[in-house]
Backbone as JSON, one array per atom type, in Angstrom:
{
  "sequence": "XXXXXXXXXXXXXXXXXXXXXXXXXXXXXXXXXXXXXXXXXXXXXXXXXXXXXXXXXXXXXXXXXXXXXXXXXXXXXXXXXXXXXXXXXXXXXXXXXXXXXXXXXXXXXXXXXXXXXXX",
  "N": [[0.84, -1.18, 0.0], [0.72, 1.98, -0.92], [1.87, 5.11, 0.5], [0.51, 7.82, 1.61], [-0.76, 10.69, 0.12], [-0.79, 14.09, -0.01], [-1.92, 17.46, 0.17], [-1.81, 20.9, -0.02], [-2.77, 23.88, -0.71], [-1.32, 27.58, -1.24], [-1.9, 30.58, -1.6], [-0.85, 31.02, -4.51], [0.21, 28.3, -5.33], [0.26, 25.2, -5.2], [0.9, 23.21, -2.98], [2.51, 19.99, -2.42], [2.91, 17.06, -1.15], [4.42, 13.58, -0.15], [3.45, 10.93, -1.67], [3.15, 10.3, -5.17], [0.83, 8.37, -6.56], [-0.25, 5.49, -8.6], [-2.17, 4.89, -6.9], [-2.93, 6.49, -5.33], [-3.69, 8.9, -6.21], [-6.26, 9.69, -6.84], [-7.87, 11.2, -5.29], [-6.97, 13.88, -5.34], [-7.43, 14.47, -8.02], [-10.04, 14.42, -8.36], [-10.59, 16.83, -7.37], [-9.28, 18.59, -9.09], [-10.01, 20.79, -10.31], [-11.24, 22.48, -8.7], [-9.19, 23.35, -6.87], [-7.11, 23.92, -9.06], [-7.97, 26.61, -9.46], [-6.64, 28.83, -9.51], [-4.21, 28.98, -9.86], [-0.55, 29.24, -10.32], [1.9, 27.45, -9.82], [3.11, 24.66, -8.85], [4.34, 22.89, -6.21], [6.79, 20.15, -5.78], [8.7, 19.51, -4.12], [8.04, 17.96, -1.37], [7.32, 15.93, -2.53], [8.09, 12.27, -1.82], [7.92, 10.3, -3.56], [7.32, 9.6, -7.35], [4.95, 7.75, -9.68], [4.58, 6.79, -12.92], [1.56, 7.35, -13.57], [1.2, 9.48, -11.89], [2.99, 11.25, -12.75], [1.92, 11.76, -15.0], [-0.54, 12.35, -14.22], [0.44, 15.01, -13.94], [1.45, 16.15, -15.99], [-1.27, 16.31, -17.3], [-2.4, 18.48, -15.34], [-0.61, 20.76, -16.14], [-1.27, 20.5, -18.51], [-4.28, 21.29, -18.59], [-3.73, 24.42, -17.29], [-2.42, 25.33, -19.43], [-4.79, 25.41, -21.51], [-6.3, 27.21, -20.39], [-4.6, 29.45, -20.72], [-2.68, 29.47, -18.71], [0.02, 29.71, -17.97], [1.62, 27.29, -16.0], [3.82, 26.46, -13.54], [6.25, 23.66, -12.75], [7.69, 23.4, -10.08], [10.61, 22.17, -7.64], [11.49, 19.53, -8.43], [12.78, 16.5, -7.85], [16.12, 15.01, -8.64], [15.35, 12.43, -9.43], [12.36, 12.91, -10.62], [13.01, 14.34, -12.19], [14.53, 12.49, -13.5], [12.64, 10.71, -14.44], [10.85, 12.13, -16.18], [12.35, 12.75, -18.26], [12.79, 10.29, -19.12], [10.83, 9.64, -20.32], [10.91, 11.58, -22.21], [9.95, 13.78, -22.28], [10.42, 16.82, -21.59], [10.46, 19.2, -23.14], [7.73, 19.36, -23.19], [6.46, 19.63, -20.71], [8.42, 21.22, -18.58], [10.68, 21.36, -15.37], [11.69, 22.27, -12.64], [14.8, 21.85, -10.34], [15.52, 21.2, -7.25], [17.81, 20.72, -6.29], [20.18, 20.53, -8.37], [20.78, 21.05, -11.83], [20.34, 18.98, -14.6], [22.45, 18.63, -17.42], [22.52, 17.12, -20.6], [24.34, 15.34, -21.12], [24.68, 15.27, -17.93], [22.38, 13.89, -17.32], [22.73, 11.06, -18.7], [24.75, 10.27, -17.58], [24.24, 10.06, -14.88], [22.07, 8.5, -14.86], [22.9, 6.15, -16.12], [24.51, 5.44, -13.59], [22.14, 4.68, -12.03], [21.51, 2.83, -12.88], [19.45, 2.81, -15.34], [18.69, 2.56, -18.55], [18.91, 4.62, -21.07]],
  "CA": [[0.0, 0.0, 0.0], [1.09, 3.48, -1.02], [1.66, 6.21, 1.94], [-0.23, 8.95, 1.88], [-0.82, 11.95, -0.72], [-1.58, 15.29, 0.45], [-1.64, 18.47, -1.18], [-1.95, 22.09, 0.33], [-2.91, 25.43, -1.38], [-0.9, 28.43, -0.59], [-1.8, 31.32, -2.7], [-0.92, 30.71, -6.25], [0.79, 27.5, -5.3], [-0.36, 23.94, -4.63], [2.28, 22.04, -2.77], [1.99, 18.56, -2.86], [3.13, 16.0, -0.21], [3.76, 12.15, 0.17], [3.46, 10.08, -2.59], [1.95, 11.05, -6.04], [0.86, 7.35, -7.98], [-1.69, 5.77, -9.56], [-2.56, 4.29, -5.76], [-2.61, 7.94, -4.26], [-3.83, 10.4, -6.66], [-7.82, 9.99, -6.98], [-8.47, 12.67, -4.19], [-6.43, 15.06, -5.92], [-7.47, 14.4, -9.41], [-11.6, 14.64, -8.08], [-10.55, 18.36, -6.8], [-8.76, 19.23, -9.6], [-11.07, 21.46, -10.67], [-11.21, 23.64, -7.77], [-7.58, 23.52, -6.44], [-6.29, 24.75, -9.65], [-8.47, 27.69, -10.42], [-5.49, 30.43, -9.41], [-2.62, 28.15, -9.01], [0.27, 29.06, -11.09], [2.91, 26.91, -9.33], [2.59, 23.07, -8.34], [5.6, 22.67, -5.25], [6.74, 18.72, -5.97], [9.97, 19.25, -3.72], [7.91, 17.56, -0.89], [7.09, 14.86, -2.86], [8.59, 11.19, -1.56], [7.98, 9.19, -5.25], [5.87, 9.98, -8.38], [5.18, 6.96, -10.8], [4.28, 7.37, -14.17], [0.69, 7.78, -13.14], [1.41, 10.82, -11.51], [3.48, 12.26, -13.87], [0.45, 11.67, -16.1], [-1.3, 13.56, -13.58], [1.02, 16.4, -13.63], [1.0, 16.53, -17.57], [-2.57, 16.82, -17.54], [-2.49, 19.72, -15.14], [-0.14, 21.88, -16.42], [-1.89, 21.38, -20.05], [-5.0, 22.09, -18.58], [-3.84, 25.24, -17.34], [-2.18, 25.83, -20.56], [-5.55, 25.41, -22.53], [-6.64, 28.29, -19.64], [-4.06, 30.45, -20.58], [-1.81, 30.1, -17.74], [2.16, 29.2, -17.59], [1.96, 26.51, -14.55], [5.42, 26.15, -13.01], [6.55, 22.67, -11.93], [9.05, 23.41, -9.06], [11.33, 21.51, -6.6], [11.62, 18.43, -8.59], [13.79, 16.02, -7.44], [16.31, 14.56, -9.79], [14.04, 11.25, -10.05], [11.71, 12.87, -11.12], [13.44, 14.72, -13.71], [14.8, 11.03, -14.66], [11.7, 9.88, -15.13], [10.71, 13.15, -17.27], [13.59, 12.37, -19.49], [12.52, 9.03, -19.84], [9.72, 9.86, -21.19], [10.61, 12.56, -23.33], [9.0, 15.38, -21.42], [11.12, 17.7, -20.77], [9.81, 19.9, -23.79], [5.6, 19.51, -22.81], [6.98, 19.4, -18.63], [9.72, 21.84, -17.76], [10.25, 21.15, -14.6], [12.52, 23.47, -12.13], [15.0, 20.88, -9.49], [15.94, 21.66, -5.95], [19.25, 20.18, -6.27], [21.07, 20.32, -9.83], [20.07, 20.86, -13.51], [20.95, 18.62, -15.49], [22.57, 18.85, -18.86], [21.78, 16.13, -21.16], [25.6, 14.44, -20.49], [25.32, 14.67, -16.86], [21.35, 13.26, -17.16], [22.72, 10.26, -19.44], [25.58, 9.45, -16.49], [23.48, 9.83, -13.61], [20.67, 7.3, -15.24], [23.99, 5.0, -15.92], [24.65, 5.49, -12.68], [21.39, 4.27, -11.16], [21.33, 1.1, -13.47], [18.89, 2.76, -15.92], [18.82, 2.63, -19.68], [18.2, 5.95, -22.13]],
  "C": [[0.88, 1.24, 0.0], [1.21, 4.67, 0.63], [1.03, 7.25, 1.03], [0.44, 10.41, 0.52], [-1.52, 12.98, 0.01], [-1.27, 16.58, -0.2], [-2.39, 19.83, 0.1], [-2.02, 23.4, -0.68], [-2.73, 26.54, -0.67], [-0.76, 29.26, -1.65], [-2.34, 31.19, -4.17], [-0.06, 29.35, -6.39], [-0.02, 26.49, -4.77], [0.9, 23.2, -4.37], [1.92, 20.64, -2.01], [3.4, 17.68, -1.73], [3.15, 14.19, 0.0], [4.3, 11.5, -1.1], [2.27, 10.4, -3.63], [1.89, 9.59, -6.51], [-0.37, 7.4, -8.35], [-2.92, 5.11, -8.09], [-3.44, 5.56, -4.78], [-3.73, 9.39, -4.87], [-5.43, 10.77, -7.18], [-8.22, 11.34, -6.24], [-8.52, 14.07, -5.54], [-7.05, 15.2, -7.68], [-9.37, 14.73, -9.73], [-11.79, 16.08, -7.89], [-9.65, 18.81, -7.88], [-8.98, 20.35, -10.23], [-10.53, 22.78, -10.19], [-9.82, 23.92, -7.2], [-6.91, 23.95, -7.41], [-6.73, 26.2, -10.16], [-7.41, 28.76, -10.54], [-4.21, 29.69, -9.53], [-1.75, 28.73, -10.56], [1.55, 28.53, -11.0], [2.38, 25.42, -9.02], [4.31, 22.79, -7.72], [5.83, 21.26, -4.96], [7.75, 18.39, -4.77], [9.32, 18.17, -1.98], [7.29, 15.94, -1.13], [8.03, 13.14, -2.71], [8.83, 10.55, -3.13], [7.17, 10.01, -6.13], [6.23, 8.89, -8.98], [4.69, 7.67, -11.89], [2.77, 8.02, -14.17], [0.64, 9.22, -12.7], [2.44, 11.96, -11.92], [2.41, 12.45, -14.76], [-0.07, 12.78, -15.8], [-0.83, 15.66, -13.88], [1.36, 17.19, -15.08], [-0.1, 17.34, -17.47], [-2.96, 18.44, -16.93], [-2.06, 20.8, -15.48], [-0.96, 22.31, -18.0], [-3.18, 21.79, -20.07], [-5.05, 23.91, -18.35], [-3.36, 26.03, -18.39], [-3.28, 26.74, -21.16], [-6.39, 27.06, -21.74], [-5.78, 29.64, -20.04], [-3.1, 30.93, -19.3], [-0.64, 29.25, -17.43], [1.86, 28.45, -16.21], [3.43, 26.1, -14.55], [5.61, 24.68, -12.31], [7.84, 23.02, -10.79], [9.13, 22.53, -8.09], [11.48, 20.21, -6.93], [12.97, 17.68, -8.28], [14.84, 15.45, -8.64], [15.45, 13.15, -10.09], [12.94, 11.55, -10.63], [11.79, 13.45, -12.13], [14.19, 13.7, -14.56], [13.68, 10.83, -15.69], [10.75, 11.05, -16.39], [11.19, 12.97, -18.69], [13.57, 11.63, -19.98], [11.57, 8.6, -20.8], [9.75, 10.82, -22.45], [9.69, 13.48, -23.63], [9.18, 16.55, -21.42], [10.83, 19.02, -21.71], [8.39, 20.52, -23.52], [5.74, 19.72, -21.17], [8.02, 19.78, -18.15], [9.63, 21.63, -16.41], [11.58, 22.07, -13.75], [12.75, 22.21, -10.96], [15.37, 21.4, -8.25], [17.3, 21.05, -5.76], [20.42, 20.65, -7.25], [20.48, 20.22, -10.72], [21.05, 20.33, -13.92], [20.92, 18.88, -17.09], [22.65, 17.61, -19.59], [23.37, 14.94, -21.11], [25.49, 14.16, -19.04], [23.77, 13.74, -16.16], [21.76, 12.01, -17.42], [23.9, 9.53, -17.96], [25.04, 9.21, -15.02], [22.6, 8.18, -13.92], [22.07, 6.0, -15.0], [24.02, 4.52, -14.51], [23.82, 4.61, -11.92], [20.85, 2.76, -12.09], [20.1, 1.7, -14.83], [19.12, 3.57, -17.66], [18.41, 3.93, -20.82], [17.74, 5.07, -23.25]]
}
């Protein structure tokens, strides 16, 4: 079983807590509605994991607020989750801003090495 997703609204920010998957993220995805009407930030840096599910999720939100007319900011991503960005071939449709280190597409390709995973 998944731990716990939670999510706070501060402002123009929704910062997000726990674990985002596909186990976790019904709440948030039922209120998405109303939790993003102002938001122009989504704060991931408290985020434990995201699977692909909840990258999904986090697609969908930023291109809804796109289709709104409004630049959503992904910040505080961890580098895992800018792996798994990369892995996907995101990083164009899902800028994402890291709390650690940006990577440049050499020191993305040695890190992944690094952690046993394949480009």
């Amino acid at each position: 079983m998944s731990a716990a997703l939670s999510y706070e609204s501060q402002l123009q920010t929704l910062i997000l807590r726990g674990v985002l998957d596909r186990e976790t993220l019904l709440p948030l995805w039922q209120q998405r509605g109303a939790l993003m009407a102002d938001k122009t930030e989504i704060d991931v840096a408290q985020l434990q994991r995201v699977d692909s599910a909840g990258l999904a999720l986090l697609v969908h939100l930023r291109a809804h607020q796109h289709q709104r007319g409004v630049e959503l900011k992904i910040s505080g991503a961890t580098d895992r989750l800018r792996t798994l960005v990369a892995l996907y071939n995101l990083q164009t449709i899902m800028p994402v801003s890291g709390i650690f280190r940006c990577f440049n597409t050499i020191n993305l390709r040695q890190t992944s090495v690094e952690q046993g995973l394949l480009l």
